[in-house]
Structures are given as C-alpha cells and as structure tokens.
C-alpha positions in Angstrom: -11.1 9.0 -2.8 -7.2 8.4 -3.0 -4.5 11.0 -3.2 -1.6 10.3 -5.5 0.3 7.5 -2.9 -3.0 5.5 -2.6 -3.7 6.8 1.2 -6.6 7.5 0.5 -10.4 6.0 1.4 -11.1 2.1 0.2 -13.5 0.9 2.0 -16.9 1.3 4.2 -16.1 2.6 7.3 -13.0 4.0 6.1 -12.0 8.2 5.7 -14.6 10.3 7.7 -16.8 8.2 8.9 -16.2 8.5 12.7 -14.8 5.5 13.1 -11.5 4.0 13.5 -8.9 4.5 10.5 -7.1 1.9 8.7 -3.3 2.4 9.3 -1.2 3.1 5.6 1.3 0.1 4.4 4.4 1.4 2.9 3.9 1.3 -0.8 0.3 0.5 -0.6 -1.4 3.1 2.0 -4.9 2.1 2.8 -5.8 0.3 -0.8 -5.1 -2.8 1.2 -8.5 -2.7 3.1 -10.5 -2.9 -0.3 -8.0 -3.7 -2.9 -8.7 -1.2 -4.8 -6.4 1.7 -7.1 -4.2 -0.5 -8.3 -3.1 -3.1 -5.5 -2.9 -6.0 -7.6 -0.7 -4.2 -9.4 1.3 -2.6 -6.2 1.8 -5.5 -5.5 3.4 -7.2 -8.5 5.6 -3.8 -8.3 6.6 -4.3 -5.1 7.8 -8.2 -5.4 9.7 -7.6 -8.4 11.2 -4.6 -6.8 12.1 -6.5 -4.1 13.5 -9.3 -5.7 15.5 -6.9 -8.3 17.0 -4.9 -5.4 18.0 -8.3 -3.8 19.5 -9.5 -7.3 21.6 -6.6 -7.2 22.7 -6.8 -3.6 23.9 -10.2 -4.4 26.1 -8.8 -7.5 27.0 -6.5 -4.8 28.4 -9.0 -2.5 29.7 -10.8 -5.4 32.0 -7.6 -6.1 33.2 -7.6 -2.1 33.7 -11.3 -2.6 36.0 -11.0 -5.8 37.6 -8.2 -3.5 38.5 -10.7 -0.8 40.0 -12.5 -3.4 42.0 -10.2 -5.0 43.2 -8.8 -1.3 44.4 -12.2 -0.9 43.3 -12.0 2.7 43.1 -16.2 3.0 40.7 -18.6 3.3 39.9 -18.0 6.9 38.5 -14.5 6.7 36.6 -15.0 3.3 34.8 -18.0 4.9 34.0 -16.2 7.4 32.4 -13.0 5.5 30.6 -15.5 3.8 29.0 -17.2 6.8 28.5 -13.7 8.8 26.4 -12.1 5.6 24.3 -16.1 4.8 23.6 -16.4 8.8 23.0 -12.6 9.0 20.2 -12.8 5.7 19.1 -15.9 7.1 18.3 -14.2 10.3 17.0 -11.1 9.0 14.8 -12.9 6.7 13.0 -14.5 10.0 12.4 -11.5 11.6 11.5 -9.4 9.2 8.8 -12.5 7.9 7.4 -12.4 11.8 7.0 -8.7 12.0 4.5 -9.1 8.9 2.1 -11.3 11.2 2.5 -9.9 14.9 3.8 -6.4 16.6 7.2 -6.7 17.8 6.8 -7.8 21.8 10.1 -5.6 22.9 11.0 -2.9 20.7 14.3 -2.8 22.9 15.5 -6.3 21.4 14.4 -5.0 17.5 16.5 -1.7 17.9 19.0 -4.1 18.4 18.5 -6.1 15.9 18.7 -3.4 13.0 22.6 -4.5 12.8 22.1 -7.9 12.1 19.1 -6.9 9.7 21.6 -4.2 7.9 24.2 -7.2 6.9 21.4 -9.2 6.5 19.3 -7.1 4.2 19.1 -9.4 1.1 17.1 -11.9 3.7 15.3 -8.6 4.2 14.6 -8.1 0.6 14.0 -11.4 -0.2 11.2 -11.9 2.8 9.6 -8.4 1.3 9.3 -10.5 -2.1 8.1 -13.6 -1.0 5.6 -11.8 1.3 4.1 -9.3 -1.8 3.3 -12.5 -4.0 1.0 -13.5 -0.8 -0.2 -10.3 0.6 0.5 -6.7 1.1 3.5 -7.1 3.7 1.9 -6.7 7.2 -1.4 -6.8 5.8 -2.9 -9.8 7.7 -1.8 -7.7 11.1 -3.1 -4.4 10.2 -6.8 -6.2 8.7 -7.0 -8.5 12.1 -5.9 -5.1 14.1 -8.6 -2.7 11.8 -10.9 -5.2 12.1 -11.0 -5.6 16.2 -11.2 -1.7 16.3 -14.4 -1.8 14.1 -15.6 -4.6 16.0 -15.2 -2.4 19.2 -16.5 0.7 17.4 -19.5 -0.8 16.8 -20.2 -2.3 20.2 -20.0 1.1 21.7 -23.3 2.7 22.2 -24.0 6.3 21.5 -21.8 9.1 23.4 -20.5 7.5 26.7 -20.7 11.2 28.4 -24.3 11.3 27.7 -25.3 8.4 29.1 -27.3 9.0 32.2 -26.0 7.7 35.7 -27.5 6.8 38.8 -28.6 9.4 41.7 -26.1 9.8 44.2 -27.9 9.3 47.7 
C-alpha cells in the first residue's frame, strides 16, 4: 500500500499495525524499510540528480568566476572566492555526510551552520550523490532508530494500565 510519493506501507510491522512507524526519507518515504516501489530505482534518480544539479552548480560558479575576471577585481579577491566556496563545499560535504549516520547533538550549532552549507552546497550535492549509490541518504539512522523502537515494542507486554498492582496496606 503506497500513495503516489512512496509513503506508504513496505514492510511487516509497518502502516496500522499498532506499532511504531517508520519515519519517510525525502525522495524515498518509507520504501526504504522493504525496498520496495521502485527504490532501486529512487535511488539511481536521486544520485544522478544530485550529481547533475552539482554539475550545474559548478558551471554556475564557473560563470561568477569568469565574472571576477572580467570585473578585473585582482588576484587577491578571486583567490579568495575560490578558497571561501572549495573550504565551504568541503565543509558542507562533512556535515552533511555525518547527519546521514547520527542526529545532530546541538541543533543550535547546525542552525548555524546552514550558511557555510548555503556556499557550500555543491559539497552538499555531491555528499547526497555519493551517499544514494550506497544507501537511501539517512537510511542506516532511520533502520538502526525503527529498528530499536520495534525492538522496544515488542518487549512491552500487553496494556501497561491493565496490569494489576499490589494491595496498598
């Protein structure tokens, strides 16, 4: 049972079952649990997305570059646009690779980070790519972190309110 986006159910234990739902991935809503509707194929759609919107976002740069050069501004300032955007994708490209394996530990810091990751965004693209030919991005988190929540589901016993508790004396 999947709607049009793929959010839909993939797996046992997953839509209606009274236990603990799967969280959606961008691009891929729950088909990552089962791999089924199409992920293989999300998946090759994502990476070459990703690497197609990073090919244009160089020619991009490439057209500020050239505009640099035409402005004549000197050596000094296009060196340093050209560090600031490869240190900013460099740095982008890290974070956004860790937030595919663990929750961010202070969501202060990431807000701000978005800056850096705005300049940076072909690291961003490119660590989308890279991470699409591997996995669903953030799908080892959200498996480990679906996972421990059926684990837990199925340790709990029966209703907790109904469970019978000693006499007061």
């Amino acid at each position: 049972m999947s709607d049009q986006n793929g959010t839909g159910a993939g797996a046992g234990g997953v839509g209606g079952g009274g236990g603990p739902e799967p969280e959606p991935i961008r691009f891929f809503g729950t088909t990552w649990v089962g791999h089924d509707n199409g992920y293989g194929l999300r998946r090759a759609g994502v990476a070459i997305g990703a690497l197609l919107a990073a090919v244009a976002a160089c020619f991009v740069l490439r057209f500020a570059y050239e505009g640099l050069q035409i402005a004549d501004t000197g050596s000094f300032v296009t060196v340093l646009v050209v560090v600031m955007f490869a240190v900013c994708s460099a740095m982008a490209f890290r974070k956004t690779w860790e937030g595919f394996s663990a929750r961010p530990t202070d969501p202060e810091r990431e807000r701000s980070l978005q800056g850096l990751k705005a300049i940076g965004f072909v690291g961003s693209l490119l660590a989308y790519a890279f991470r699409a030919f591997q996995e669903a991005p953030g799908e080892s988190l959200h498996r480990k972190e679906y996972e421990e929540a059926l684990t837990r589901y199925a340790r709990r016993k029966g209703n907790p309110a109904a469970r019978k508790r000693p006499k007061r004396r």
